[in-house]
MARNU-570110 format. One line per 10 residues: number of its first residue (from 1); their letters; for each residue x, y, z of N, C-alpha, C. Coordinates in pm, 1 decimal. Layout:
NUM) a) X,Y,Z,X,Y,Z,X,Y,Z  ...
// end
This chain:
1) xxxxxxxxxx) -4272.2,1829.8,2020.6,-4176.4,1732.1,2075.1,-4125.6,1640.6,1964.5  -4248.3,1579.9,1896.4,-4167.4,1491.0,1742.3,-4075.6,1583.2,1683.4  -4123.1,1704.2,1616.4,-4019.3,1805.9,1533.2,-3922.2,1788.2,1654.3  -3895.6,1858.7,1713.5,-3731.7,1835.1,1834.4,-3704.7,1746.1,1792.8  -3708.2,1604.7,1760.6,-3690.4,1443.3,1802.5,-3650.3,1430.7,1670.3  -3679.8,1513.9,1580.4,-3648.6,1431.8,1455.8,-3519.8,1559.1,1404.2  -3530.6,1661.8,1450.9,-3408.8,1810.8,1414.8,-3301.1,1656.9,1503.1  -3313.5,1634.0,1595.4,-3235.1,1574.4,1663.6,-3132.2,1470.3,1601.9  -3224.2,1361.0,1549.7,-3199.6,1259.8,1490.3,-3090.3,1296.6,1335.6  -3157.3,1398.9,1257.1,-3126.2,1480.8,1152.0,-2994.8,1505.4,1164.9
11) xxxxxxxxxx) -2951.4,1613.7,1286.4,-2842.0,1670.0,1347.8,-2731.0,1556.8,1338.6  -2797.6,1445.4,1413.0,-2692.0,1369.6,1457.2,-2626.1,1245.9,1352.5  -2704.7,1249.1,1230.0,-2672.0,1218.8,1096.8,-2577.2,1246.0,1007.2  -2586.8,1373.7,1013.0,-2521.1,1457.3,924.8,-2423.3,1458.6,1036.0  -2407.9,1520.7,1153.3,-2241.3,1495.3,1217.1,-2141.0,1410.0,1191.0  -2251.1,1245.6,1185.8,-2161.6,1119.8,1168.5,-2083.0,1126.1,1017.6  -2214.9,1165.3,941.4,-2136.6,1144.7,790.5,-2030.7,1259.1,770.2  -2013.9,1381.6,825.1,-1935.6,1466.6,812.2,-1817.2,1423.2,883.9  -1825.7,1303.0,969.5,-1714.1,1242.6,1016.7,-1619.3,1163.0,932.8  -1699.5,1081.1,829.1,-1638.9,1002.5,748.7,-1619.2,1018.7,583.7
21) xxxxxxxxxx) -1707.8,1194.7,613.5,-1720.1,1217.3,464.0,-1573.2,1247.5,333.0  -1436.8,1238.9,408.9,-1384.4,1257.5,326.6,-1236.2,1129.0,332.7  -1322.2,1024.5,331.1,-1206.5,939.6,314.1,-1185.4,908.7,179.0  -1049.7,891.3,143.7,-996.1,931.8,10.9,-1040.4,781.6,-86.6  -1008.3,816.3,-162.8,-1031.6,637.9,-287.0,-955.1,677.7,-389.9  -931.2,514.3,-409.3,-852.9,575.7,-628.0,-708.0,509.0,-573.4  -665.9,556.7,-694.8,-474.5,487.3,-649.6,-416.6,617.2,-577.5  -347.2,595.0,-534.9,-274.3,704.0,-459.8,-91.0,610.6,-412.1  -3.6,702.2,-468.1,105.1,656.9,-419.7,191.1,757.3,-324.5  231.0,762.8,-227.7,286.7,879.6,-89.4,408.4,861.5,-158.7
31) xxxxxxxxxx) 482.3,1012.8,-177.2,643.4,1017.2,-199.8,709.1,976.2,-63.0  859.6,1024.9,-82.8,919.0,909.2,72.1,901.0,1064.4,119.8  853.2,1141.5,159.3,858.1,1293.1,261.1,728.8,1243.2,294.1  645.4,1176.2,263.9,492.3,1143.2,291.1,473.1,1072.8,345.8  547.0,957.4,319.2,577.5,804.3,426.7,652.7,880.6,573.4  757.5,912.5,566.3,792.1,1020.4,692.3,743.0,1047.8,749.9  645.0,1171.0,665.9,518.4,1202.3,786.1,414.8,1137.8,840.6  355.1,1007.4,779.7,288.8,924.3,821.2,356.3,844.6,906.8  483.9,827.9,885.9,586.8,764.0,1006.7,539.6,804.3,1141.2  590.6,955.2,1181.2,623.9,1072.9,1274.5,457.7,1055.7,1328.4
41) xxxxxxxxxx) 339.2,1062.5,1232.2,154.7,1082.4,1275.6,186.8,977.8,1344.7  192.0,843.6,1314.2,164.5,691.6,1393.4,276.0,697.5,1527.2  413.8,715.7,1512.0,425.6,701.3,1605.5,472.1,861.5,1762.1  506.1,948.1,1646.8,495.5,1090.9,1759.0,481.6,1203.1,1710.8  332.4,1205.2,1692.0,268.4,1304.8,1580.5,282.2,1449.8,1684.8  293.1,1483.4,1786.5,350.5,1567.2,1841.5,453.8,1669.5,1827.3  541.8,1557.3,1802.4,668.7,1604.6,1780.3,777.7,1608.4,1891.4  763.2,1544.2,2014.8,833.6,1507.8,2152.9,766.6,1432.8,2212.4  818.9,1340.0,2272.2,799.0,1217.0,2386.4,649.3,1247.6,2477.7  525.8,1174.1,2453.5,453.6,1190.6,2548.3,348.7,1094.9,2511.1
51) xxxxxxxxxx) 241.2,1133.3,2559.6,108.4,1053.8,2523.7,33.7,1076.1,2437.0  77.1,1170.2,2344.4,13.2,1225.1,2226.5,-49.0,1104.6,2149.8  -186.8,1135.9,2066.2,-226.1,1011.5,1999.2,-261.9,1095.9,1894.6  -247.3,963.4,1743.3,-261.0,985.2,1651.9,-443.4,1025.1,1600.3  -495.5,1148.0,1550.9,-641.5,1118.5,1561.0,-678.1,1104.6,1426.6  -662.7,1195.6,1325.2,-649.1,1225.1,1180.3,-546.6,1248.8,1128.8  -482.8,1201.4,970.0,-402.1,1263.5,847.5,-520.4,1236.4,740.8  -485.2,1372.7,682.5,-560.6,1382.9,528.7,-363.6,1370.6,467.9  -433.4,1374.1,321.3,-316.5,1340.0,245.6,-376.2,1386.4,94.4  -305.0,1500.7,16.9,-296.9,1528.1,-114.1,-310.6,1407.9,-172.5
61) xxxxxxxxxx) -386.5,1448.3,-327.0,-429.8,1333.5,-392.8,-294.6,1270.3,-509.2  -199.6,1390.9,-470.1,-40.7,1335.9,-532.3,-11.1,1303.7,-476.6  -25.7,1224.4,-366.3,64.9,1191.6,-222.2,178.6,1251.5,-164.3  189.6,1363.8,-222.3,298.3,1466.8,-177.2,328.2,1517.0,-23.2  176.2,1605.0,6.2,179.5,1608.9,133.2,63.1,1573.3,220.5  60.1,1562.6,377.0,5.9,1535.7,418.6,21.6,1630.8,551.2  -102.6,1623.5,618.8,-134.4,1708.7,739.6,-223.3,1619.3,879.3  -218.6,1664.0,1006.9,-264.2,1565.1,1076.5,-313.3,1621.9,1202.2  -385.4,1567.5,1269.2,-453.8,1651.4,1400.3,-403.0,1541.3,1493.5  -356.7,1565.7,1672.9,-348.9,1473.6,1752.6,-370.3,1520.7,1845.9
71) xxxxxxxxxx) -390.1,1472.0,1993.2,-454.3,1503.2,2072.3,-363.3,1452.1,2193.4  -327.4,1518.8,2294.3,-222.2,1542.1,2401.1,-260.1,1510.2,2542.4  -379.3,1476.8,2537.9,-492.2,1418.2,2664.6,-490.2,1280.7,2664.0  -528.9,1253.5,2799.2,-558.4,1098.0,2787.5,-682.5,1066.9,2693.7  -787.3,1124.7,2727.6,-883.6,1102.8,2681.5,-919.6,1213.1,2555.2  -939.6,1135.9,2406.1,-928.7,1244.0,2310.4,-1054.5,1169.4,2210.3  -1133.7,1245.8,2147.1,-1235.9,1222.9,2090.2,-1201.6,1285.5,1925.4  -1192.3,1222.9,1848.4,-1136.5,1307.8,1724.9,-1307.0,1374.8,1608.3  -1246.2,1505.9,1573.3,-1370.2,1539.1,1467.3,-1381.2,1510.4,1342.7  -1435.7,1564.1,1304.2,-1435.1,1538.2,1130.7,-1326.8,1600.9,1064.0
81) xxxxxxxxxx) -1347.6,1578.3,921.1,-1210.0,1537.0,873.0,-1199.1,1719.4,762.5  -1356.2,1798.6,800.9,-1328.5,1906.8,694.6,-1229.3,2030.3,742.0  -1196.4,2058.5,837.6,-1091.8,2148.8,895.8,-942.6,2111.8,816.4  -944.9,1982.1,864.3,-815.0,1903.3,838.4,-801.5,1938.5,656.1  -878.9,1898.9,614.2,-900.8,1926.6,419.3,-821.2,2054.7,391.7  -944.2,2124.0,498.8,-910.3,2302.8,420.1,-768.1,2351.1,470.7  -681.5,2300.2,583.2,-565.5,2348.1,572.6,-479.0,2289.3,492.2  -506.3,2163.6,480.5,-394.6,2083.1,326.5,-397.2,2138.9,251.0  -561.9,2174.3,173.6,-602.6,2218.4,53.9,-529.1,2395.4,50.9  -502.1,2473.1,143.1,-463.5,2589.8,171.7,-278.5,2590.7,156.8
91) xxxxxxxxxx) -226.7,2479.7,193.7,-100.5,2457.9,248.7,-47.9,2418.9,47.5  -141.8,2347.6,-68.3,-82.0,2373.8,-144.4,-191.9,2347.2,-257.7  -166.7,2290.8,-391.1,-239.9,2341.7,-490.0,-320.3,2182.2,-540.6  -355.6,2064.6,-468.1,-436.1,1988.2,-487.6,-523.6,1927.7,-395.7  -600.4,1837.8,-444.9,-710.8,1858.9,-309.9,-650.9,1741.6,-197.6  -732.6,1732.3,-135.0,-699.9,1657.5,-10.5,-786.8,1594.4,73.2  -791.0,1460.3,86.0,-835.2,1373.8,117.6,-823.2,1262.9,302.2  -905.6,1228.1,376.0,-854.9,1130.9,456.5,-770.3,1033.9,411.0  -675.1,1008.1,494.8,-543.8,859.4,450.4,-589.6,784.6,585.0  -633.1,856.3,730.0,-571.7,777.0,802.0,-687.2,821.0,921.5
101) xxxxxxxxxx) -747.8,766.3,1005.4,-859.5,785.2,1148.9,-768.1,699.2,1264.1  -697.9,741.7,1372.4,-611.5,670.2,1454.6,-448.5,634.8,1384.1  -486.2,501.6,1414.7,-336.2,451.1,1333.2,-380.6,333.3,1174.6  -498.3,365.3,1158.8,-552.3,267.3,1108.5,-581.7,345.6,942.9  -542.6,253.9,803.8,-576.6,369.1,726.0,-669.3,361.5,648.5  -742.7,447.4,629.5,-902.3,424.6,579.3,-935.4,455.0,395.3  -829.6,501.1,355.3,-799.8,545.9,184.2,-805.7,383.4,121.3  -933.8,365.2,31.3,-966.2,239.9,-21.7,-857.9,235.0,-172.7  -809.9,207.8,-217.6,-751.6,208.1,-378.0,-742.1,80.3,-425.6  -820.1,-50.7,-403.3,-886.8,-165.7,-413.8,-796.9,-238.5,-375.2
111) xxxxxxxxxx) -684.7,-231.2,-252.1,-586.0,-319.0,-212.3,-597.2,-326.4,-78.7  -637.7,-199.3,-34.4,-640.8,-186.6,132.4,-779.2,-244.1,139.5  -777.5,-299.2,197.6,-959.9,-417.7,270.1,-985.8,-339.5,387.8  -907.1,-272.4,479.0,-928.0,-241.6,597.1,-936.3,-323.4,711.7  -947.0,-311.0,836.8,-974.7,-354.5,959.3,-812.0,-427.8,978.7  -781.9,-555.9,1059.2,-644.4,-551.8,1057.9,-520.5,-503.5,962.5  -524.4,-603.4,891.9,-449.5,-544.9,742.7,-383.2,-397.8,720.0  -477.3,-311.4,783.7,-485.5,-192.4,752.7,-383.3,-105.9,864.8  -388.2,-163.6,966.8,-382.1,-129.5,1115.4,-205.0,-86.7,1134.7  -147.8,17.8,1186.5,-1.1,10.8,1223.8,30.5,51.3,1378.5
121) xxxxxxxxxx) 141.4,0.9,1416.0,142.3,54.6,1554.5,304.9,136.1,1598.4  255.8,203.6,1688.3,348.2,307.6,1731.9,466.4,256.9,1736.8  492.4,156.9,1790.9,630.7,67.5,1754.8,709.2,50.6,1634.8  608.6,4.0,1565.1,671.6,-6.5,1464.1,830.4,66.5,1373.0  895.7,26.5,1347.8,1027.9,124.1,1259.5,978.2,112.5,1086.1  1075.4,261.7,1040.6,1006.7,330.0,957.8,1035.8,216.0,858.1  1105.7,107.6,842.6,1101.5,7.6,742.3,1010.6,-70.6,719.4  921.6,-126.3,834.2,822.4,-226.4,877.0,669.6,-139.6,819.2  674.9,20.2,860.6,578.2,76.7,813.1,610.8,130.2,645.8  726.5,113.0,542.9,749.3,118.9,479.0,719.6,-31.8,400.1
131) xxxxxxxxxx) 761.0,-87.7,473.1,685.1,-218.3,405.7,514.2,-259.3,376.0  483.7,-250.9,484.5,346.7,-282.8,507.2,241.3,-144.7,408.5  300.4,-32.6,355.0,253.1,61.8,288.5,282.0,-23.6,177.2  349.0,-29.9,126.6,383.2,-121.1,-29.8,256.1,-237.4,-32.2  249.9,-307.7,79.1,171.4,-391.2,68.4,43.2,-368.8,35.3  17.7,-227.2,120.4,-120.0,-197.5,60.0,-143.9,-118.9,-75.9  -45.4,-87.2,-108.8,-31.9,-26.2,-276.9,-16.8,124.7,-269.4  33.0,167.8,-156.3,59.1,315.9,-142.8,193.2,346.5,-90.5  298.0,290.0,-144.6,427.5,270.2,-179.0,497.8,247.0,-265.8  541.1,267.2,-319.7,698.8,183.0,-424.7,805.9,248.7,-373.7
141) xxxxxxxxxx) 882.2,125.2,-315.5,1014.0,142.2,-302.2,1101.0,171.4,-387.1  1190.5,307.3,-390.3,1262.3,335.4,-502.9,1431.9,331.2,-472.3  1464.8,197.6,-454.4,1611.6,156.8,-408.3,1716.6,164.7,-537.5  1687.6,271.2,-647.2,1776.8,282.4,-807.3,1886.6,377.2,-659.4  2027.1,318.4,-763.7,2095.6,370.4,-708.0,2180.0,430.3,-859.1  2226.4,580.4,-862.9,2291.7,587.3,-979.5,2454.7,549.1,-970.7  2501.7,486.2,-1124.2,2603.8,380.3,-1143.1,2678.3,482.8,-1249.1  2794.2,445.8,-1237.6,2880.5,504.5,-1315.7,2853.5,436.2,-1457.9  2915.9,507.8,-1589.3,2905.3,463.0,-1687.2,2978.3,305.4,-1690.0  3110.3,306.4,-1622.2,3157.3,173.4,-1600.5,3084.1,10.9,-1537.1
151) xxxxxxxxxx) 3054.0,110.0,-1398.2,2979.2,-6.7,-1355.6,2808.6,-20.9,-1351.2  2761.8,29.9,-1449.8,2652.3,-10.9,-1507.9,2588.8,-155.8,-1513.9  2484.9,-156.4,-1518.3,2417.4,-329.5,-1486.7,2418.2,-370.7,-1596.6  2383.8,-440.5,-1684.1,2345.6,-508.8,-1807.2,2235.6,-587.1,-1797.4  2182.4,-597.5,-1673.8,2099.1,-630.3,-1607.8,1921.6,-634.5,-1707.0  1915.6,-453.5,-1732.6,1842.8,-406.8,-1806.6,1878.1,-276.1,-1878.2  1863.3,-329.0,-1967.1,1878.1,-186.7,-2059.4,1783.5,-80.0,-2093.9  1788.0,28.1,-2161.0,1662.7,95.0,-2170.2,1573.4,108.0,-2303.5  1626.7,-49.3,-2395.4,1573.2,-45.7,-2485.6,1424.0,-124.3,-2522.9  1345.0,-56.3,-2578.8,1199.7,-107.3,-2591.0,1180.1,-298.1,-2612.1
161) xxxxxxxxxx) 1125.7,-339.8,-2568.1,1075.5,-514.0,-2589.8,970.3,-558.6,-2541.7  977.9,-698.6,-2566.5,798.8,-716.6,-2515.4,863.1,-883.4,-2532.4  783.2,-923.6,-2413.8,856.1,-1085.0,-2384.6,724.6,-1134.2,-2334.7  720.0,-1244.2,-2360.3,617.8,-1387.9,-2339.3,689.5,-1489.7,-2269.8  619.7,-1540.1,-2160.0,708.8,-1709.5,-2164.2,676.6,-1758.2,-2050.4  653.4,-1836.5,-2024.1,596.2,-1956.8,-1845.5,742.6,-2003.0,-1811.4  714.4,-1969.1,-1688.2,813.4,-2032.2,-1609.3,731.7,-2138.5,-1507.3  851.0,-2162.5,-1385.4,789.6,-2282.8,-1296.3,826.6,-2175.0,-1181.9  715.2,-2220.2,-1077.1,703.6,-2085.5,-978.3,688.1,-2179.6,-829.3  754.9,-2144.6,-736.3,733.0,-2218.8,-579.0,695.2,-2115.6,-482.9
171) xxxxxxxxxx) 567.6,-2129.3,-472.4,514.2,-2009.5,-350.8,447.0,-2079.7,-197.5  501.5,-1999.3,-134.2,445.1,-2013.9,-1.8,376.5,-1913.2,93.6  252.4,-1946.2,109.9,132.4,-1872.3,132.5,114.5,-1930.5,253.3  111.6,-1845.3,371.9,32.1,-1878.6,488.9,-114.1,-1861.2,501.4  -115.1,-1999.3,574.4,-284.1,-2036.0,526.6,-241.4,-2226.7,485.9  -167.2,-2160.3,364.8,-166.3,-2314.0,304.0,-75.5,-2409.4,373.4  -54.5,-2526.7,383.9,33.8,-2596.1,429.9,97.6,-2639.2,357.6  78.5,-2662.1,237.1,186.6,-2741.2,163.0,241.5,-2616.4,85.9  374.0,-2626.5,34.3,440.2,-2539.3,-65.3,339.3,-2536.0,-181.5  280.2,-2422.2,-273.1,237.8,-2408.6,-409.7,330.7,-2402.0,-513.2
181) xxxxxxxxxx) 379.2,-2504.4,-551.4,419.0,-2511.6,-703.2,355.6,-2524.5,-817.6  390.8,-2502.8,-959.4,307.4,-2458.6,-1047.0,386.1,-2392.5,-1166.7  319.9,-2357.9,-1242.0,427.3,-2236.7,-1345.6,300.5,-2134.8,-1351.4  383.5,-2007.7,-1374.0,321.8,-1925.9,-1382.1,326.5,-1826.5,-1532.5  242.9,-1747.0,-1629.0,276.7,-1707.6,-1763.0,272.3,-1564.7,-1718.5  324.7,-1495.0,-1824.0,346.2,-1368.7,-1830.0,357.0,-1305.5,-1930.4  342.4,-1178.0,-1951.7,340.6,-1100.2,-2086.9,444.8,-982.4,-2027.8  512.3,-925.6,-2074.2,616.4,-847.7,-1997.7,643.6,-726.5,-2155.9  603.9,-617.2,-2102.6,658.4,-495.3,-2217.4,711.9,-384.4,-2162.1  859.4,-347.1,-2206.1,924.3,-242.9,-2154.1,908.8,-197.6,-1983.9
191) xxxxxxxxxx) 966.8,-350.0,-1913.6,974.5,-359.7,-1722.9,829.6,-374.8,-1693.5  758.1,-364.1,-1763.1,565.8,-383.5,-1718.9,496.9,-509.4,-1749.5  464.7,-557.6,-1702.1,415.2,-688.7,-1753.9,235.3,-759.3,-1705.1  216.3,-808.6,-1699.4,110.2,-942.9,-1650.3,126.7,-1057.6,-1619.3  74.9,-1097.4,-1501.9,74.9,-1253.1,-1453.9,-19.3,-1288.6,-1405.6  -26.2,-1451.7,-1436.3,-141.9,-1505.2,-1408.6,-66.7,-1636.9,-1325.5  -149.9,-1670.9,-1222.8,-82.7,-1803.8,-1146.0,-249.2,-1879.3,-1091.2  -259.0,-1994.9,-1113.8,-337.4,-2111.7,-1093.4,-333.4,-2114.4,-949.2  -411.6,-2156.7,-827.7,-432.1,-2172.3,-697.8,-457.8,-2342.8,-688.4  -410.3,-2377.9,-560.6,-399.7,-2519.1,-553.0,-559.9,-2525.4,-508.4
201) xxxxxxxxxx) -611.6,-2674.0,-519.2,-729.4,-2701.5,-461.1,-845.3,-2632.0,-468.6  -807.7,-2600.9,-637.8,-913.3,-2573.7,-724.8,-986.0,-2391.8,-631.0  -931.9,-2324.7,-563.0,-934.5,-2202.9,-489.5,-968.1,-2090.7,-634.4  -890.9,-2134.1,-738.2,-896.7,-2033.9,-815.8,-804.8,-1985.4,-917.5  -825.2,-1897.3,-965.7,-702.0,-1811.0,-1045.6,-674.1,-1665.8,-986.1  -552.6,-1617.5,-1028.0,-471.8,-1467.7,-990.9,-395.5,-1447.3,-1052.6  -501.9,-1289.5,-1110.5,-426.8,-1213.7,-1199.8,-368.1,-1099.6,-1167.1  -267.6,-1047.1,-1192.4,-186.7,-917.0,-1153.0,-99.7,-858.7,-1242.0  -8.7,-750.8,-1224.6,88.6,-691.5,-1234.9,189.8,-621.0,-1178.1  315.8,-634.0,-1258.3,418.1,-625.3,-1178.9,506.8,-492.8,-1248.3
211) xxxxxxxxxx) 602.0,-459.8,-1148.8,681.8,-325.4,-1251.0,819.4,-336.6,-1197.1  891.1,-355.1,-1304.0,1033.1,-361.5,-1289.7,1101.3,-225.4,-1297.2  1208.0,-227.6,-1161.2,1315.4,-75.2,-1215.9,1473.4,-110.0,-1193.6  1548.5,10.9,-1254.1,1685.7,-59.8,-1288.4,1760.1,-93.3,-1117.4  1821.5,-217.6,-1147.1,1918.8,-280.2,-1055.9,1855.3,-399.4,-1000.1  1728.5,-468.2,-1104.8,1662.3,-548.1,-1082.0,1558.3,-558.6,-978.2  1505.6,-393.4,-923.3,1419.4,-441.2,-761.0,1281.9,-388.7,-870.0  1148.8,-420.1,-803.8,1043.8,-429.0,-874.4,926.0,-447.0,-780.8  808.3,-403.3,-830.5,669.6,-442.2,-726.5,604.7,-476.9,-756.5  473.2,-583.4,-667.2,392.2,-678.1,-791.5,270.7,-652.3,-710.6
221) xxxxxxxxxx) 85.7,-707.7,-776.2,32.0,-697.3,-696.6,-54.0,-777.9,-779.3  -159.8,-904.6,-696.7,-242.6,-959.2,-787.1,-368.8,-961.8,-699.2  -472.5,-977.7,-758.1,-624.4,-1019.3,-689.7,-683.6,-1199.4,-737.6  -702.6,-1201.1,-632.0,-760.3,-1385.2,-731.7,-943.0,-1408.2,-661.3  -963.7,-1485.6,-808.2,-1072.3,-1531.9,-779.1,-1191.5,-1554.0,-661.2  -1097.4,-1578.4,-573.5,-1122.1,-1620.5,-464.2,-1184.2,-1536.0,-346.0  -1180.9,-1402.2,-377.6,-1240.5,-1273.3,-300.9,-1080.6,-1252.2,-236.1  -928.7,-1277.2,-233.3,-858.4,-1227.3,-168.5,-725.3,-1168.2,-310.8  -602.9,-1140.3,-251.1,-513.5,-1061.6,-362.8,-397.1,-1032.4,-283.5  -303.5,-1005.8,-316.2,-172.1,-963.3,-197.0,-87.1,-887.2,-301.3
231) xxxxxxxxxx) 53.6,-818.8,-258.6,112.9,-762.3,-318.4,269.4,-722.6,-247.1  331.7,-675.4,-240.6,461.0,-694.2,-242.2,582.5,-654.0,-355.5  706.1,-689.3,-303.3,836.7,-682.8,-381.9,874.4,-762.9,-404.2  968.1,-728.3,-529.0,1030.8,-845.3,-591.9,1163.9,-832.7,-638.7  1285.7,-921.9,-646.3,1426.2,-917.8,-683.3,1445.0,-1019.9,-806.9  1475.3,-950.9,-916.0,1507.8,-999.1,-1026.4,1681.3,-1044.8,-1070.1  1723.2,-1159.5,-1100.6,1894.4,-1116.7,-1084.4,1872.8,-1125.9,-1270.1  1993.9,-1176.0,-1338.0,2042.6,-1076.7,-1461.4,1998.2,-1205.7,-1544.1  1952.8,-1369.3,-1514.1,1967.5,-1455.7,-1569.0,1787.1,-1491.8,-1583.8  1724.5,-1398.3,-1492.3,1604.6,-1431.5,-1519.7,1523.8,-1495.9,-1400.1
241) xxxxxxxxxx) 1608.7,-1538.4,-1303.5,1540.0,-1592.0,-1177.4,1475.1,-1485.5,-1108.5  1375.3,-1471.6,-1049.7,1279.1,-1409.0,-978.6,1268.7,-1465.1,-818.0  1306.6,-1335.8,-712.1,1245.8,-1348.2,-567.1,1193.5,-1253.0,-551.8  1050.9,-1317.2,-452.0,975.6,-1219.9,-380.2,912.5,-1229.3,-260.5  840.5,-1129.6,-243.0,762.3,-1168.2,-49.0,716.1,-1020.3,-88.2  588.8,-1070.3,0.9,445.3,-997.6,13.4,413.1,-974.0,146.8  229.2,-945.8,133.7,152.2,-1000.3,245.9,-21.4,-999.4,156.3  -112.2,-1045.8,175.1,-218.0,-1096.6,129.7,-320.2,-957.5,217.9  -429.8,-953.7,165.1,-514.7,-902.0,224.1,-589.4,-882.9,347.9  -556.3,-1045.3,432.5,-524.9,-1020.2,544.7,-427.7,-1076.2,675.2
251) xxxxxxxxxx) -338.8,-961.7,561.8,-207.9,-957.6,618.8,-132.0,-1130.1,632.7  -116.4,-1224.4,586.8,-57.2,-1330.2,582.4,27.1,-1297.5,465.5  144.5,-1385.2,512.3,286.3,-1359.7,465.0,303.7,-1440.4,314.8  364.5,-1330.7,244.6,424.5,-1454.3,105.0,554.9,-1445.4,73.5  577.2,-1564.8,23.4,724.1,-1491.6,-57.1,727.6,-1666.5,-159.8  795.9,-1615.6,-238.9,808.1,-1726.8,-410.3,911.4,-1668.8,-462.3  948.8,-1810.3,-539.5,1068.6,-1824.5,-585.3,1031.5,-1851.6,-753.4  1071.4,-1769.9,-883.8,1022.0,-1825.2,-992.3,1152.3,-1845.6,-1093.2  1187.6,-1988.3,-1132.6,1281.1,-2012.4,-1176.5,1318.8,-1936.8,-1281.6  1501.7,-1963.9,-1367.3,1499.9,-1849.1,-1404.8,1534.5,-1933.9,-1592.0
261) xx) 1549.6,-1854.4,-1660.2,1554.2,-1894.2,-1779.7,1581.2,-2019.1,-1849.4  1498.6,-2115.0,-1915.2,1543.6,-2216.0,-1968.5,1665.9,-2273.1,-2055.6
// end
């Protein structure tokens, strides 16, 4: 009866971990055919109008493609995640990983925290879930639009540099009540850079990086001291002024304004 009791216990171990054994980690960025399909999983992974629910997506470790199981019952119990692997892994030539258990996404790449933050809902439109992917660092928005030789930006050019220099920065962080002003420094080489920004009320410091592309749009992401970090987009115009807006780790809204050249 103990041997039974403990095959039992054993059994039911190894099921659980074979449940969670392949959630993905590391950076991972989804092309826009990937965001799509994670669109279509969250809100009609089916593929026509019904009660279908989202149960699993695995997702290539290029973020290329992705694959997904759902369930057409009211009542649906989802399995583990190795079936799901071996047809990604079959469907093309890298491996493949969990992104997603429900609507919720479980792929750690030290930005996603999980539990709300993490969470999307069937409602949602593909911009809002295009956003909120950026936020967690498994996005970049790629809004380059190509320009004629005439009307070209001057904006940025494609020649090599490397820039230093503090500006004065106005951020507003929910949570906080008062506006955060401050200056913030930076090291910036060929659209890539570093920033560091001071926290009011002695909270801390936050360090990050940001990446600029042509027509001035760009993405930033920092972690601070403090056990939290957020990340987001940003609009650069031609004189050096900086806008942006985020969301924080859990999920509270940002957006800052960083003045523009002296």
């Amino acid at each position: 009866m103990m041997k039974k009791l403990i095959a039992i216990i054993f059994l039911n171990i190894l099921l659980v971990s074979n449940v969670n054994a392949g959630y993905g980690k590391g950076e991972l960025k989804l092309t826009e055919s990937a965001v799509r399909g994670f669109y279509k999983y969250i809100t009609d992974p089916k593929g026509s109008p019904g009660i279908a629910k989202p149960l699993r997506m695995v997702v290539s470790h290029n973020g290329s493609y992705v694959h997904w199981f759902y369930c057409a019952y009211s009542n649906c119990v989802s399995d583990g995640d190795s079936q799901l692997v071996r047809i990604c892994e079959r469907k093309q030539a890298n491996p493949c990983s969990t992104f997603a258990v429900g609507r919720s996404v479980k792929w750690k790449n030290g930005i996603n925290q999980g539990g709300k933050s993490a969470s999307f809902k069937k409602s949602m439109s593909l911009d809002e879930v295009k956003e909120k992917l950026t936020n967690l660092g498994f996005y970049e928005p790629n809004n380059i639009k190509k320009k004629s030789k005439s009307n070209t930006s001057n904006y940025i050019n494609k020649k090599k540099y490397s820039l230093k220099d503090e500006r004065s920065i106005a951020l507003q962080w929910e949570g906080y009540s008062d506006l955060i002003a401050g200056t913030i420094k930076f090291d910036e080489k060929n659209y890539q850079g570093t920033l560091k920004l001071p926290l009011p009320n002695n909270d801390g410091t936050c360090n990050g990086s940001y990446t600029l592309q042509e027509g001035g749009n760009g993405v930033w992401q920092m972690t601070c001291t403090n056990n939290t970090g957020a990340s987001g987009t940003l609009k650069w115009d031609g004189s050096g002024g900086v806008t942006g807006i985020g969301r924080d780790y859990k999920n509270k809204k940002l957006k800052f304004t960083v003045s523009k050249k002296s």
